[in-house]
C-alpha positions, 0 to 999 in steps of 0.5 A: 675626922667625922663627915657629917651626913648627906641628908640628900642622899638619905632621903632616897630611903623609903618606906619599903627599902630594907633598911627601913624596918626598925626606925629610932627617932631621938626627940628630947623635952617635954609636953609642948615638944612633943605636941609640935612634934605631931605634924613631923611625926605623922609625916614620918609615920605616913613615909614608914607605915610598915616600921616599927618606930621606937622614940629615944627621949629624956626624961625632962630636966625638971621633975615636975615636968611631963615627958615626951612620953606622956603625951605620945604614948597611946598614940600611934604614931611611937610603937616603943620608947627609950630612956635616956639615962637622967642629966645623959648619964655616967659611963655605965649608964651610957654604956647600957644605952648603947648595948640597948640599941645595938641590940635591937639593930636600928636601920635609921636614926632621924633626929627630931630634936632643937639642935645643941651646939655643933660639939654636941651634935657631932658628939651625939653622931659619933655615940649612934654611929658606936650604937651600930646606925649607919642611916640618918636623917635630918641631922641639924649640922647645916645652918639652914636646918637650924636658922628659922625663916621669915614668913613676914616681918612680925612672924617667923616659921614655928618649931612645928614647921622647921622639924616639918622642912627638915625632916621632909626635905620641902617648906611645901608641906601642910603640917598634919596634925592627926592625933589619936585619943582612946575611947577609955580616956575620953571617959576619964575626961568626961566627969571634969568636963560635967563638974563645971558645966553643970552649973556653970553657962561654959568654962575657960581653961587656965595654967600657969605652966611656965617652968621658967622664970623669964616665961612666968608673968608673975602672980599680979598680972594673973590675979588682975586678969582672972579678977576683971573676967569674973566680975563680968562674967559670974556665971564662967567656970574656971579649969585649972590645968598643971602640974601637982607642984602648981596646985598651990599658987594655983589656988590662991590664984583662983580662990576669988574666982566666982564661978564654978572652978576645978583645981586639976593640978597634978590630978590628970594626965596630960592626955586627959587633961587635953581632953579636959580643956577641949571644951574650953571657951578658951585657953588662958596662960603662960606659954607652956605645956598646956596651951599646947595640948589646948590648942591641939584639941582646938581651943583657941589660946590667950598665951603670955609670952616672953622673948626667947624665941622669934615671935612665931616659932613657939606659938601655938597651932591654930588661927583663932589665938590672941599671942602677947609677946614683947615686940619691941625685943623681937629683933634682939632674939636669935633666929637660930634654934635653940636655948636662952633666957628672956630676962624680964621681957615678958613684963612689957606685957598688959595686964589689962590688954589680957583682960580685954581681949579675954572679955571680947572673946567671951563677948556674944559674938566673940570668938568659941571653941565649936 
C-alpha cells in the first residue's frame, strides 16, 4: 500500500538544496483558478528563485473556457507549461505524458489544485511517483488540507487562502498578489479603454461569464439591472468582457444600453481584457473568470453569486466589493473542497438590491476604482 507523503518533512527542502532545481507545479482549471492561485505562486516563486518551474495544467473541460495558461503566461512566476492530455486521456496519451516528465527529471511536485475524491489523489500520486518524482509538497490527503476554516460566522477562508496555508505550512502569511503585465499588452489594452472614455463621463465593466447553469442569474435579472443604471446614468459606458460564444446573449444584453458600450466577447485575451477593465468604475457580474481578472487589477466587484461554496472561498480579492450570495443555503453547503452544483440558489438574489447598490457605487461619493 501507498504512504501518503510527509508534507512535514517535505518542507525541509529549500530553495538552495539540490533537489530543488527543476519544480513541477500541477494546477488544473481555468481563469479564476489561475487568478487565486497568484498569492501561492508567488510564495513558491519567492522559496525557489533559482528553479525553474514548470506548470502541468488542463485544458478546461469546456471549450469555450481559457485556460490556466492564458492568464499565467508571460508572467513570471511559470517558466514552462505542460498539457495534460484532453478529458486525462487514453493509455497512449498518458503514457507520452509520463515519458515527458520523466525526461526532464522533476525534483518536486507541489500540487496546487481542488483536491478530487481521495481515489483520485492516490491515484495521481502513484502516476508522478512512475514519472520519477520522489519529493512532494502539500499533497491534500489530510482533512485539514481539504476542509475551509472559519474566519467568522458569515465568512469562510477563500481558496486563494487554503492553497496559501497548505502550500507554506502557515495561515500566518499575507497573501502576495504581485503580478506582472508587458509593456506590449498595455498598449493593446489602450485603445478599448479610449473607445469608451472618449465620449463617455467612465465606464463600468460587465460579464456574464458563468460556464454553469446553477451560477448564471438569468437574462431577466441582468436586463433589470443593466436597464435601471442607464437610465440614471445616460452618460455611463459600458465593457463587455467574455468569452466569443457570449458575444451573443451579450449583445441582447446590452442592446438598450444607452451610453457608449464595446462588445469585447471573444475579442481580447484574457491578459488584455484584465487590462481593459482596470479602469472600470467597477465590475458587474457572475461569479467568473472575469471578476477575477477585475479584481486583480483593482477593481472593485458587484458579483452574483450562487451557493456551491461557503460564502468567502471564492470571492474575489479585495475590500471594496459588493458579494451577493443566497445566505440562507450557507449552512447546507460542504466546507470541504471541491465540486458540486448549487441548484436554483442564485435566484434568491434581487435584481433590485443589485441595481442599487450599482447606483450608490456610481453616487459621487460612492466607492471608485483609483
Amino acid at each position: 500500500m501507498n504512504k501518503e507523503p510527509d508534507n512535514n518533512a517535505e518542507r525541509a527542502h529549500t530553495a538552495d538544496s539540490p533537489i530543488a532545481r527543476r519544480i513541477l507545479i500541477f494546477r488544473r482549471g481555468s481563469i479564476g483558478d489561475a487568478v487565486i492561485s497568484i498569492p501561492a505562486l508567488n510564495w513558491i516563486r519567492n522559496q525557489f528563485k533559482n528553479s525553474e518551474i514548470f506548470c502541468l495544467t488542463n485544458s478546461p473541460i469546456m471549450e469555450r473556457a481559457r485556460g490556466i495558461e492564458d492568464v499565467l503566461r508571460g508572467s513570471d512566476l511559470i517558466d514552462a507549461f505542460i498539457a495534460m492530455p484532453p478529458g486525462g486521456g487514453g493509455i497512449a496519451k498518458l503514457a507520452a505524458l509520463k515519458s515527458q516528465i520523466r525526461q526532464l527529471k522533476f525534483d518536486l511536485l507541489i500540487y496546487l489544485s481542488e483536491p478530487p475524491s481521495k481515489f483520485a489523489m492516490l491515484r495521481d500520486y502513484i502516476f508522478y511517483k512512475t514519472c520519477g518524482i520522489h519529493d512532494f509538497w502539500s499533497f491534500p490527503f489530510r482533512s485539514d488540507q481539504t476542509t475551509y476554516r472559519t474566519k467568522n460566522s458569515e465568512i469562510w477562508e477563500s481558496e486563494t487562502e487554503r492553497l496559501l496555508r497548505i502550500v507554506s505550512g502557515t495561515s500566518e502569511l499575507k497573501p502576495d498578489w504581485s503580478f506582472s503585465f508587458k509593456a506590449i499588452e498595455q498598449e493593446q489594452a489602450r485603445p478599448h479603454i479610449d473607445a469608451l472614455t472618449a465620449s463617455a463621463t467612465g465606464y463600468i465593466a460587465f460579464s456574464l461569464g458563468a460556464k454553469l447553469p446553477d451560477k448564471d442569474w438569468g437574462d431577466r435579472n441582468w436586463q433589470r439591472v443593466l436597464s435601471i443604471i442607464t437610465e440614471k446614468h445616460p452618460e455611463l459606458g459600458l465593457m463587455a468582457i467574455g468569452s466569443g460564444d457570449e458575444f451573443e446573449r451579450t449583445e441582447r444584453l446590452i442592446s438598450g444600453w444607452g451610453g457608449p458600450r464595446a462588445n469585447l466577447c471573444g475579442k481580447t485575451e484574457p491578459r488584455i481584457s484584465a487590462l481593459a477593465m482596470k479602469g472600470a468604475r467597477f465590475y458587474l457580474g457572475h461569479d467568473s473568470g472575469p471578476m477575477h481578472l477585475a479584481a486583480l487589477v483593482g477593481v472593485p466587484c458587484t458579483a452574483v453569486f450562487s451557493a456551491r461554496a461557503k460564502p468567502g472561498v471564492w470571492y474575489p480579492r479585495g475590500e471594496q466589493n459588493h458579494i451577493f450570495y443566497p445566505m440562507s443555503y450557507a449552512n447546507s453547503v460542504s466546507a470541504k473542497a471541491g465540486f458540486r452544483t448549487a441548484g436554483q440558489s442564485i435566484q434568491e438574489i434581487s435584481a433590485g438590491r443589485v441595481a442599487e447598490t450599482c447606483l450608490q457605487m456610481l453616487a459621487p461619493n460612492g466607492e471608485q476604482n483609483s
